[in-house]
LONU-190926 format. One record per residue (C-alpha): residue in one letter; chain; x, y, z. Coordinates in nm, 3 decimals. Each point is the difference from the previous one (the first is absolute). Example, Ala and Ser with C-alpha at 12.3 -4.5 7.8 and 13.67 -1.06 7.14 Angstrom:
<atoms>
{residu=A, chaine=A, x=1.230, y=-0.450, z=0.780}
{residu=S, chaine=A, x=0.137, y=0.344, z=-0.066}
</atoms>
This chain:
<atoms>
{residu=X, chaine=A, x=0.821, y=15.262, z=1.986}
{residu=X, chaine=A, x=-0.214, y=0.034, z=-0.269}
{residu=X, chaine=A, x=-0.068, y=0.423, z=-0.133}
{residu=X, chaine=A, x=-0.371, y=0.105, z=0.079}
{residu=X, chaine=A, x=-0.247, y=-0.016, z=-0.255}
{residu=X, chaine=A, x=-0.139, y=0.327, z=-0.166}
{residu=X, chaine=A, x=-0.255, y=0.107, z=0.224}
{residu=X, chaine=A, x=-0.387, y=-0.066, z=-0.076}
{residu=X, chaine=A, x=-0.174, y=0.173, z=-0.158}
{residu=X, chaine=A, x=0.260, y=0.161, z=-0.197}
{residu=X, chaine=A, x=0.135, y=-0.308, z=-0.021}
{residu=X, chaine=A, x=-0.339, y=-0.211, z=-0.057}
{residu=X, chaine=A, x=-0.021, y=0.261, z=-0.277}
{residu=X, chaine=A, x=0.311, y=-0.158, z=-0.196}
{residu=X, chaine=A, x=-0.175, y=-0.278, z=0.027}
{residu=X, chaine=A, x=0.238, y=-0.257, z=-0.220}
{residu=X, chaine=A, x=0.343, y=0.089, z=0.186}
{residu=X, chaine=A, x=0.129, y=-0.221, z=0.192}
{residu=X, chaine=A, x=0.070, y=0.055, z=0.343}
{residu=X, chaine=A, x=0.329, y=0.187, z=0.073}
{residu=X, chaine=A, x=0.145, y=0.282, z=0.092}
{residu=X, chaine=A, x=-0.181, y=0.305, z=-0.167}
{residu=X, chaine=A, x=0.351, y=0.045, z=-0.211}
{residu=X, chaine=A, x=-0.066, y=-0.292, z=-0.156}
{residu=X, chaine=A, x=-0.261, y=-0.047, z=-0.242}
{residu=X, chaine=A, x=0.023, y=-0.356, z=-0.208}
{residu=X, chaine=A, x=-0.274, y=-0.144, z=-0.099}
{residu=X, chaine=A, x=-0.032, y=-0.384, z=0.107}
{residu=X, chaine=A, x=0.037, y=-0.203, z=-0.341}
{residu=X, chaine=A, x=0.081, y=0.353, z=-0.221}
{residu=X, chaine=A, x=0.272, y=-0.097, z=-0.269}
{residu=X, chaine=A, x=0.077, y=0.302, z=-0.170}
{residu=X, chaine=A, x=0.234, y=0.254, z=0.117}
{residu=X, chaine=A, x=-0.269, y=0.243, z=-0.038}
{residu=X, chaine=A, x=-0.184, y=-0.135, z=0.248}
{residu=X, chaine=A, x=0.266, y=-0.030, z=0.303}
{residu=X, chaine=A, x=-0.162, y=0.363, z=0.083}
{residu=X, chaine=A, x=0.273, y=0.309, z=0.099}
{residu=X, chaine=A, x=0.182, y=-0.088, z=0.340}
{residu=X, chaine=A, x=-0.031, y=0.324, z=0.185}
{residu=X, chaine=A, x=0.234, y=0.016, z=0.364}
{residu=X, chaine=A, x=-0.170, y=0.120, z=0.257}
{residu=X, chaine=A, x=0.247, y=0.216, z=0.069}
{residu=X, chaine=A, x=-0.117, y=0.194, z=-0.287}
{residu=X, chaine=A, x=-0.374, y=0.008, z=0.158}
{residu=X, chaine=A, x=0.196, y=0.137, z=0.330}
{residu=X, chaine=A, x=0.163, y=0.269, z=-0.145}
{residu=X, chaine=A, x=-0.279, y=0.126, z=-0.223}
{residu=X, chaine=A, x=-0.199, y=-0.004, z=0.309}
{residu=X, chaine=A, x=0.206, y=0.186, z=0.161}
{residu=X, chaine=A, x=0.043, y=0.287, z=-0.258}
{residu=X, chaine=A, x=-0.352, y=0.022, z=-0.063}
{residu=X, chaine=A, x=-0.098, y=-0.013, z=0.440}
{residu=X, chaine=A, x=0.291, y=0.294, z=-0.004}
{residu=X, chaine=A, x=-0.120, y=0.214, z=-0.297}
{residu=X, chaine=A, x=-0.394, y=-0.017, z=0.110}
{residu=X, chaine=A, x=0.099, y=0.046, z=0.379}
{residu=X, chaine=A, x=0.161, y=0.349, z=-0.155}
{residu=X, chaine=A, x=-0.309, y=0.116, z=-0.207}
{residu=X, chaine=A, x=-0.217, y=-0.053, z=0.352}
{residu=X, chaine=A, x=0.208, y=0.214, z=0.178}
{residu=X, chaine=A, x=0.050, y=0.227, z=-0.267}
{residu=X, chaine=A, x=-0.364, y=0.049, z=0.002}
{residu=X, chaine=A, x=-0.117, y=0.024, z=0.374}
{residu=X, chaine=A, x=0.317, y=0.202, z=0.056}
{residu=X, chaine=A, x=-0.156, y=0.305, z=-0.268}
{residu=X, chaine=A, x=-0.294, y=0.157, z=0.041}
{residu=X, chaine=A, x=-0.003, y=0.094, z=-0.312}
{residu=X, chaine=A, x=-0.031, y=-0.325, z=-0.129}
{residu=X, chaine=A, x=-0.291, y=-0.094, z=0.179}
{residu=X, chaine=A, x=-0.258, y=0.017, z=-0.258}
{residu=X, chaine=A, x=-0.228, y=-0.256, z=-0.193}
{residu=X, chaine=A, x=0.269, y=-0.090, z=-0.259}
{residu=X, chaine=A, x=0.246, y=-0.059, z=0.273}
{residu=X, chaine=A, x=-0.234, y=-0.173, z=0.233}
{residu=X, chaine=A, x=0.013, y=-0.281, z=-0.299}
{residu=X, chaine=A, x=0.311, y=0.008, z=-0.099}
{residu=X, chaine=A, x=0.104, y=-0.055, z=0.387}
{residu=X, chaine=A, x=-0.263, y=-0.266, z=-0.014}
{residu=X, chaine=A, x=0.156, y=-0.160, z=-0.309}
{residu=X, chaine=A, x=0.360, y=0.019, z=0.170}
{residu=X, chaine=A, x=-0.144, y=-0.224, z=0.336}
{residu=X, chaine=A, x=-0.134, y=-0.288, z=-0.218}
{residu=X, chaine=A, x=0.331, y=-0.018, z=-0.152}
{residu=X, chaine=A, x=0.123, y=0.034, z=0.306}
{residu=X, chaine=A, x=-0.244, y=-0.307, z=0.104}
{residu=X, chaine=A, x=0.154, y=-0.187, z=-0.334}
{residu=X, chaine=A, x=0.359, y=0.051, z=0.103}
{residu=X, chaine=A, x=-0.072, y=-0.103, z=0.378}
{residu=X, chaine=A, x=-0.199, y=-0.329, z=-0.066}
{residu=X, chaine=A, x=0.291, y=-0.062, z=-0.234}
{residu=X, chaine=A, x=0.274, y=0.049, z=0.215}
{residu=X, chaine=A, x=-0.223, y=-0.159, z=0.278}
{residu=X, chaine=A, x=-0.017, y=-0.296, z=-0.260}
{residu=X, chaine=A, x=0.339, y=-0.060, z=-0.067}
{residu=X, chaine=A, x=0.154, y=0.001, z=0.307}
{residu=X, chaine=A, x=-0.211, y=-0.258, z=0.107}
{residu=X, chaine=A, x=0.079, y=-0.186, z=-0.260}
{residu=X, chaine=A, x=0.362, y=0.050, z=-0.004}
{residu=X, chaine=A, x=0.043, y=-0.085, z=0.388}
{residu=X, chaine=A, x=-0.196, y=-0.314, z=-0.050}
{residu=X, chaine=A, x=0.198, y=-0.060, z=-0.296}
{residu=X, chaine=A, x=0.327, y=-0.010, z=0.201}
{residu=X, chaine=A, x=-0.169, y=-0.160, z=0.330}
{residu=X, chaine=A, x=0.018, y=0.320, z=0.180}
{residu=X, chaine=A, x=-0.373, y=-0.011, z=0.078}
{residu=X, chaine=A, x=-0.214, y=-0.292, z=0.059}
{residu=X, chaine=A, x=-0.351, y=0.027, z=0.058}
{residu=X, chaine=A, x=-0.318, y=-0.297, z=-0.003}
{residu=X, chaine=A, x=-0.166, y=0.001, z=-0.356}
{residu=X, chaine=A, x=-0.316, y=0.154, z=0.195}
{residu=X, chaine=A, x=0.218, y=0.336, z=0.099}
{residu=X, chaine=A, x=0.141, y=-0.035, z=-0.335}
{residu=X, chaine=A, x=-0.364, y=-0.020, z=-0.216}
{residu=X, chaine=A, x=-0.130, y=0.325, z=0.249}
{residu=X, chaine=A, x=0.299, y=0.200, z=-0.068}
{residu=X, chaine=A, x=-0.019, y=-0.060, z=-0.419}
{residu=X, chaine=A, x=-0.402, y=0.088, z=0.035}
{residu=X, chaine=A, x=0.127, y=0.385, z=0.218}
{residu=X, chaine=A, x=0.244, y=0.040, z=-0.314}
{residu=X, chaine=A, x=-0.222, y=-0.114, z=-0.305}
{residu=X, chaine=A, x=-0.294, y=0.279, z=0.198}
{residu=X, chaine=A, x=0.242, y=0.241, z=-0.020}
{residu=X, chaine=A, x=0.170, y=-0.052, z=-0.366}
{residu=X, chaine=A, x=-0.344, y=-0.068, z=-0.115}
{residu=X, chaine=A, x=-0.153, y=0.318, z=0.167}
{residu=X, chaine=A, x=0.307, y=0.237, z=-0.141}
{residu=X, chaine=A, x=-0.081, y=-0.106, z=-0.333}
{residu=X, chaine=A, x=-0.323, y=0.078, z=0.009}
{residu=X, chaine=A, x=0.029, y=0.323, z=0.175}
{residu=X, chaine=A, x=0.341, y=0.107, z=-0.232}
{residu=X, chaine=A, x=-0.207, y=-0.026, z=-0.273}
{residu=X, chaine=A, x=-0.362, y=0.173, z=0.153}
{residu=X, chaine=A, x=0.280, y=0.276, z=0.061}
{residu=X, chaine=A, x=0.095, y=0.050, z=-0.338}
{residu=X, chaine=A, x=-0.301, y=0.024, z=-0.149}
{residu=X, chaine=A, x=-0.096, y=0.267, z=0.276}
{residu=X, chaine=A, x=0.284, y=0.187, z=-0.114}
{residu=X, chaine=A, x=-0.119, y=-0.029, z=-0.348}
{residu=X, chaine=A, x=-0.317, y=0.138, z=0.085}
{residu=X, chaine=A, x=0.156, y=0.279, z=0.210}
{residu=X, chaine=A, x=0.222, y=0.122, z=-0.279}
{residu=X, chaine=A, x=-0.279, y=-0.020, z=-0.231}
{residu=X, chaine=A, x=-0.280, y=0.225, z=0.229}
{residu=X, chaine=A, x=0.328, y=0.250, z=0.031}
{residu=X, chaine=A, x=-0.010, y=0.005, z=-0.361}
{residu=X, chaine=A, x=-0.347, y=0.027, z=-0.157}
{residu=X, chaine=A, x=-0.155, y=0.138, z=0.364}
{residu=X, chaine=A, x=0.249, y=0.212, z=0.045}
{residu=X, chaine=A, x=-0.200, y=0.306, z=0.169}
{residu=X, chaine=A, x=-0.262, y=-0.232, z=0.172}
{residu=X, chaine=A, x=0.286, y=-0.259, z=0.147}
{residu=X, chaine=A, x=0.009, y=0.126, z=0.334}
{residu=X, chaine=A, x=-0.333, y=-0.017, z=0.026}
{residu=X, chaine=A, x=-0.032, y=-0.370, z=-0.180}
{residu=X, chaine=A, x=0.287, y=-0.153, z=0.216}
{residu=X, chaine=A, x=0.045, y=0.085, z=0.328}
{residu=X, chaine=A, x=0.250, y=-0.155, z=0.304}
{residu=X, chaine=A, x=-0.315, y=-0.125, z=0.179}
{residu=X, chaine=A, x=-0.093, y=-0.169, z=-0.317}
{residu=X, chaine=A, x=0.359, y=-0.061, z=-0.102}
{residu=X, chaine=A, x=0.038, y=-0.194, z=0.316}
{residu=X, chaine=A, x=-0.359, y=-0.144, z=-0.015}
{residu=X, chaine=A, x=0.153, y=-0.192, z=-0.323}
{residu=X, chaine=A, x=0.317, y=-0.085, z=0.154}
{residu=X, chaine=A, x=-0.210, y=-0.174, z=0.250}
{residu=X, chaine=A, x=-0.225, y=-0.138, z=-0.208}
{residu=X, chaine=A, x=0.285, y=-0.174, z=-0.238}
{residu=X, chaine=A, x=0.168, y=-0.069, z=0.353}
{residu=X, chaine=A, x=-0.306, y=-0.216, z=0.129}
{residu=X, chaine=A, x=-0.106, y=-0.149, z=-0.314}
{residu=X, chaine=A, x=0.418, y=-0.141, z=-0.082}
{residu=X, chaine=A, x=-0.045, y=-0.165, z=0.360}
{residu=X, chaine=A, x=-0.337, y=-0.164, z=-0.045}
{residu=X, chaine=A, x=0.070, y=-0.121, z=-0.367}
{residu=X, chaine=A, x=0.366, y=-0.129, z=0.095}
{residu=X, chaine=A, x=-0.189, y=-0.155, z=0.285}
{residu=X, chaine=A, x=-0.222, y=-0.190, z=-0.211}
{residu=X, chaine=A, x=0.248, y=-0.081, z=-0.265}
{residu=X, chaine=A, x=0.228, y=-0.168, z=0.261}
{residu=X, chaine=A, x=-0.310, y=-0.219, z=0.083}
{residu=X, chaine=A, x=-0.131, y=-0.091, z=-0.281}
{residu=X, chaine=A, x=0.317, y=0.033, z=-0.245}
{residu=X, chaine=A, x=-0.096, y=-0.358, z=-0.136}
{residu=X, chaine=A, x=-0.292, y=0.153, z=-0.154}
{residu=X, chaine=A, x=0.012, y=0.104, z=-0.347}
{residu=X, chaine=A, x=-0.278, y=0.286, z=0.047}
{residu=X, chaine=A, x=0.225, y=0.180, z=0.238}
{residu=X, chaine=A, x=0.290, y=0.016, z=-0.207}
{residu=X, chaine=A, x=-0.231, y=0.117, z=-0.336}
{residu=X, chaine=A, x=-0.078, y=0.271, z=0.260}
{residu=X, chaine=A, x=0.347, y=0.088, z=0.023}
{residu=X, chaine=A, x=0.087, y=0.008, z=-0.352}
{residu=X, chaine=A, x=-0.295, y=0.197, z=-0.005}
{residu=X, chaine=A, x=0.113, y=0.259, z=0.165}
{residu=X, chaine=A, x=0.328, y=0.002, z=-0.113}
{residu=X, chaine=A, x=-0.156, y=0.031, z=-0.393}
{residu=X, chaine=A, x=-0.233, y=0.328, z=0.147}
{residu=X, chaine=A, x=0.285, y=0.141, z=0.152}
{residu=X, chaine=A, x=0.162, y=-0.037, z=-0.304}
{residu=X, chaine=A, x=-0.237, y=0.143, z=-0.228}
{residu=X, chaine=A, x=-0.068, y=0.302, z=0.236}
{residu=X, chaine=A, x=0.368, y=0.091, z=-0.012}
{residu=X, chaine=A, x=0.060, y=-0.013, z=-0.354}
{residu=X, chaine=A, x=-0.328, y=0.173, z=-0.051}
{residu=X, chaine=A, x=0.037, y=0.239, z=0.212}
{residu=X, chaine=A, x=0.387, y=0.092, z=-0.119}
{residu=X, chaine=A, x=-0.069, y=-0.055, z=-0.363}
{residu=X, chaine=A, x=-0.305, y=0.315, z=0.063}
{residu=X, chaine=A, x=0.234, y=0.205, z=0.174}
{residu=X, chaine=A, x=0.312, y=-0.019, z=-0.220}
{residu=X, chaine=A, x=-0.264, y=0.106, z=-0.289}
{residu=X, chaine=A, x=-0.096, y=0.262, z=0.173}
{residu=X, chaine=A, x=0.355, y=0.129, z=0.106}
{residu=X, chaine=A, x=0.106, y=-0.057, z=-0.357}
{residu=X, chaine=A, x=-0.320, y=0.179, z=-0.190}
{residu=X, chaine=A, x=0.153, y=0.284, z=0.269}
{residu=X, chaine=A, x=0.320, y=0.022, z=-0.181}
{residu=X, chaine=A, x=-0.076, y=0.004, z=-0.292}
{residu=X, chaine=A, x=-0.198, y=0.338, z=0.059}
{residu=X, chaine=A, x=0.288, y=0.178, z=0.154}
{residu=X, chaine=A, x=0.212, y=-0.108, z=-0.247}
{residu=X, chaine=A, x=-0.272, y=0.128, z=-0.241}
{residu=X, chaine=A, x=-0.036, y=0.357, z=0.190}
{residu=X, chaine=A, x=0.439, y=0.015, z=-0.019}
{residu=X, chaine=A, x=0.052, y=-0.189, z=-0.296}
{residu=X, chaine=A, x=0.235, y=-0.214, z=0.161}
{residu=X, chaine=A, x=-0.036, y=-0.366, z=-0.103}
{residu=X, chaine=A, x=0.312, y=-0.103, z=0.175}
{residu=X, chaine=A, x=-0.218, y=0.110, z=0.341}
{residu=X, chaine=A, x=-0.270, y=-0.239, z=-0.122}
{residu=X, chaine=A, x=0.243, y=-0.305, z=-0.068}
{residu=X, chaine=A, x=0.192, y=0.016, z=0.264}
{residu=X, chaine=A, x=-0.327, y=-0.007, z=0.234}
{residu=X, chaine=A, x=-0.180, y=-0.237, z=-0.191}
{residu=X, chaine=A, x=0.312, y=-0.253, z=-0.010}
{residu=X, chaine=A, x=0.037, y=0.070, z=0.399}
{residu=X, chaine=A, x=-0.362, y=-0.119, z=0.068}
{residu=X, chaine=A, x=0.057, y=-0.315, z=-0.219}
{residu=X, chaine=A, x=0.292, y=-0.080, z=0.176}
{residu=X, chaine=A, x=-0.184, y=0.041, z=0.319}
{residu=X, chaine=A, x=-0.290, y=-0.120, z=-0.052}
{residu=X, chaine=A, x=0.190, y=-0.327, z=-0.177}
{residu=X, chaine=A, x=0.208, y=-0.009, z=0.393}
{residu=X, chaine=A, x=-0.341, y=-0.007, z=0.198}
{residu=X, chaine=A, x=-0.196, y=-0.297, z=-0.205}
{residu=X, chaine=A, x=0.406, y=-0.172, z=-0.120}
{residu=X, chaine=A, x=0.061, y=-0.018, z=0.419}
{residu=X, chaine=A, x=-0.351, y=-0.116, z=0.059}
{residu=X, chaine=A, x=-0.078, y=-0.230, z=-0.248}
{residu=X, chaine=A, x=0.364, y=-0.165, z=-0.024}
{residu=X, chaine=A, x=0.013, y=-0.083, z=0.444}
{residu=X, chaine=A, x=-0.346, y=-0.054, z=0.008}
{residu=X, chaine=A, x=-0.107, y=-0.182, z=-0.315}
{residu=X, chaine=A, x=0.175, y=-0.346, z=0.049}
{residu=X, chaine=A, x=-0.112, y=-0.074, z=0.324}
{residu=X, chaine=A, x=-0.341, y=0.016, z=-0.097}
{residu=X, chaine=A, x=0.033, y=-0.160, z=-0.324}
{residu=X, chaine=A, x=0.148, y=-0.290, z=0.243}
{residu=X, chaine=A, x=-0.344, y=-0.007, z=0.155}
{residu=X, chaine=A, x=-0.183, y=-0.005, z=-0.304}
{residu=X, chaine=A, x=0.182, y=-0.205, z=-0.134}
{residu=X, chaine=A, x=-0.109, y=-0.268, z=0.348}
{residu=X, chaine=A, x=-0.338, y=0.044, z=-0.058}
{residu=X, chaine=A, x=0.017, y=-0.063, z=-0.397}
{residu=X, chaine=A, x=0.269, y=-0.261, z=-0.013}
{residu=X, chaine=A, x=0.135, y=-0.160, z=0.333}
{residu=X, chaine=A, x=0.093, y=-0.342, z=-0.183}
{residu=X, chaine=A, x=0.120, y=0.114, z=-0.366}
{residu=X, chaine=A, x=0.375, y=-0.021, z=-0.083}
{residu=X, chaine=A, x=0.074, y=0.345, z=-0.095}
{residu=X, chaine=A, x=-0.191, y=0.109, z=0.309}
{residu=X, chaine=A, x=0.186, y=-0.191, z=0.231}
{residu=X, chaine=A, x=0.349, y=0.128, z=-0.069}
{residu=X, chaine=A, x=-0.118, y=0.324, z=-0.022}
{residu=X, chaine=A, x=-0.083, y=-0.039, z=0.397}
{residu=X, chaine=A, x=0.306, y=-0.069, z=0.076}
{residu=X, chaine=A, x=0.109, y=0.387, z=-0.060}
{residu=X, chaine=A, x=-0.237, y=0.078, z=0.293}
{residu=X, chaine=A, x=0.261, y=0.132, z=0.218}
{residu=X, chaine=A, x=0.166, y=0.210, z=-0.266}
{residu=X, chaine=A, x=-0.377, y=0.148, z=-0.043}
{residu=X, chaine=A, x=0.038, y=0.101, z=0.349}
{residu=X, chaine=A, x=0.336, y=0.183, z=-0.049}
{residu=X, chaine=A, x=-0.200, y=0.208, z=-0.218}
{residu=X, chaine=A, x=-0.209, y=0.117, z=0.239}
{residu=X, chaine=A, x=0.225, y=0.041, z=0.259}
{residu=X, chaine=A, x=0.209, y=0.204, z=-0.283}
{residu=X, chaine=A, x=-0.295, y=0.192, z=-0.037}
{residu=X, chaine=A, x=-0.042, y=0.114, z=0.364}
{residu=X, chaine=A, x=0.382, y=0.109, z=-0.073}
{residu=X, chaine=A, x=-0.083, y=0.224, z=-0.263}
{residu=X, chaine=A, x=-0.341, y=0.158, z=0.103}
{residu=X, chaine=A, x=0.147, y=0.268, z=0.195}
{residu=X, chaine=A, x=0.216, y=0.079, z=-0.278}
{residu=X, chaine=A, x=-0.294, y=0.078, z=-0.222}
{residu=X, chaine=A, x=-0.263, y=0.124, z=0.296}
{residu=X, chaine=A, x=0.171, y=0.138, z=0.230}
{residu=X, chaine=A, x=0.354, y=0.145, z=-0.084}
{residu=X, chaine=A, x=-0.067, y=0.159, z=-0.311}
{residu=X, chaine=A, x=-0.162, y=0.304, z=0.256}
{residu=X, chaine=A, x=0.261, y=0.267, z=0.032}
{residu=X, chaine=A, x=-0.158, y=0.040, z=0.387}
{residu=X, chaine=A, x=-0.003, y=-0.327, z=0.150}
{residu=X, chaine=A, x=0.352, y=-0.030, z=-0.181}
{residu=X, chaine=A, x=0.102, y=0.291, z=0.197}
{residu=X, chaine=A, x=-0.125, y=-0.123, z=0.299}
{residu=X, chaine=A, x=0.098, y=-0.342, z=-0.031}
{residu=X, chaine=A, x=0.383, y=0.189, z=-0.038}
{residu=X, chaine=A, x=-0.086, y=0.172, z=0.356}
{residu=X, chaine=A, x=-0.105, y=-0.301, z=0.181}
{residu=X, chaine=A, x=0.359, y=-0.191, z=-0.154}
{residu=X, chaine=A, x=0.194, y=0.283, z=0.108}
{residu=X, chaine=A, x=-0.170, y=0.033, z=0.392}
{residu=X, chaine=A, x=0.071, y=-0.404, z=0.014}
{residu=X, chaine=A, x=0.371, y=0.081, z=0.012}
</atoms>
C-alpha cells in the first residue's frame, strides 16, 4: 500500500515533491544529492510532539493553578503555550494518521481522507498564525512594562489583555480559514509572509529598544559605583538574551517562510525546486520551536517554576 501523500495545503505548498510519505522528500527528476531533501522519520515528528503537547500542557496548569500568575503577561504567555499546544496536537494528530495508513492499520475513502487533511492544515495553519500574534504581544507587553512602567496597569488591563487574546484568537481562525481555501492563490500567501516579515520587524524592534535601554541603565550604575565589571557583565547578559529571543525566532521560523516565498517567486527554477524538498525539515523547526518557547516564556519565572514543582509533586 502506497504511504499517504503530504497533506494539502502544506503539502500543495511544496509544490515540486513528489507524492510520498512526508519523510520523504525527492524531487521527481532531481540529480544531485543536494536535492534528495533530509528524510525525517516520523517518529521523530511523534516524539517532538509529544514533548512539546507535555511541556505546554504544564505551563497551562501552572498558570490557572496560581493566582498570582494571572495577570496580562501571563494571560499571553498561557495564550502562547495553547497554540503550541495546537502545533504539537495537529502534529501528532498528523502523524498517526499517517503512520496507521502507512502500515494498513486504517483505511478510510479518499473523501474522509481529503476532510480530515483540511481539520489538520486549519489547525497547523491557525497555530502558526496565532504562535506568532502571541509573540509579538509579548513583545509589546514587555516593552509597555518597560518604558510605561507607572502607567502599565492602567495601559493594559485583563479585560483588554483578554480582549487581544480574543481578537488574535478570531482573526488566526478566519485567516487559516481562508488560507485553506484559497491556498492556490498567490495573494494569500504574500499575506502570510506579510505577516510573518511585521512580526518580525516588531520583535526585533521592539527588543533591540529595550536592550538599549537596559544597557544605557548599566552603564549609569556602574558610573555612580565605578564598577565596570557591573556594566559588562549586564550588557553581555542582554546580548546574549536578546541574541536567544530573535536566534530562536528567526532560525524555526525563517525557512518555512522563505519556502513560501520562495513558491511565489520561483515555483519552476532549479535551485528552487530542491530547496522544496526540505519542506518537512522546515516544519521540524517549528515544531522545535513550540519545544523551546516555554523554555524562554514561561520557565525562566521563578513563580510559575515553583508552581509548576507543586503541581509535579501533587501528581504523585
Amino acid at each position: 500500500m502506497p504511504a499517504p501523500p503530504t497533506p494539502a495545503p502544506w503539502g500543495a505548498l511544496n509544490v515540486s515533491v513528489s507524492a510520498g510519505s512526508r519523510g520523504n522528500g525527492t524531487v521527481a527528476g532531481a540529480g544531485s544529492a543536494w536535492c534528495q531533501g533530509v528524510f525525517i522519520p516520523n517518529e521523530l515528528f511523534l516524539t517532538l510532539g509529544v514533548v512539546s503537547l507535555v511541556e505546554n500542557v504544564l505551563v497551562v496548569v501552572a498558570i490557572a493553578k496560581n493566582r498570582n500568575l494571572h495577570s496580562p503577561m501571563y494571560c499571553f504567555v498561557c495564550c502562547l503555550a495553547v497554540s503550541d499546544m495546537l502545533v504539537s496536537v495537529s502534529n501528532l494528530a498528523e502523524t498517526l494518521f499517517m503512520l496507521l495508513m502507512e502500515h494498513g492499520l486504517l483505511v478510510v475513502r479518499a473523501g474522509v481522507v481529503r476532510h480530515m487533511d483540511n481539520v489538520i492544515d486549519m489547525l497547523i495553519c491557525s497555530s502558526v498564525v496565532s504562535s506568532l500574534a502571541f509573540l509579538g504581544a509579548i513583545a509589546v507587553d514587555r516593552y509597555i512594562t518597560i518604558f510605561y512602567a507607572l502607567r502599565y496597569h492602567s495601559i493594559v488591563t485583563m479585560p483588554r489583555a483578554a480582549g487581544a487574546a480574543a481578537g488574535i484568537w478570531a482573526a488566526s481562525t478566519v485567516s487559516s480559514t481562508i488560507f485553506i481555501a484559497y491556498y492556490k492563490n498567490n495573494a494569500v500567501i504574500l499575506c502570510l509572509i506579510g505577516f510573518f516579515l511585521a512580526m518580525l520587524v516588531l520583535l526585533v524592534a521592539l527588543y533591540i529598544h529595550m536592550f538599549a535601554l537596559a544597557r544605557r541603565h548599566a552603564r549609569r550604575i556602574s558610573s555612580q559605583h565605578k564598577r565596570r565589571a557591573v556594566y559588562q557583565a549586564a550588557s553581555l547578559k542582554g546580548a546574549v538574551t536578546l541574541t536567544i529571543l530573535l536566534g530562536v525566532f528567526f532560525l524555526c521560523w525563517g525557512p518555512f517562510f522563505l519556502h513560501l516565498t520562495l513558491i511565489v517567486t520561483c515555483p519552476r527554477s532549479p535551485f528552487c525546486t530542491c530547496f522544496f524538498n526540505y519542506f518537512n525539515f522546515f516544519l521540524i523547526l517549528i515544531i522545535c520551536n513550540s519545544v523551546i518557547d516555554p523554555l524562554i516564556y514561561a520557565f525562566r519565572s521563578q513563580e510559575l517554576r515553583r508552581t509548576l514543582k507543586e503541581v509535579v509533586l501533587c501528581s504523585w
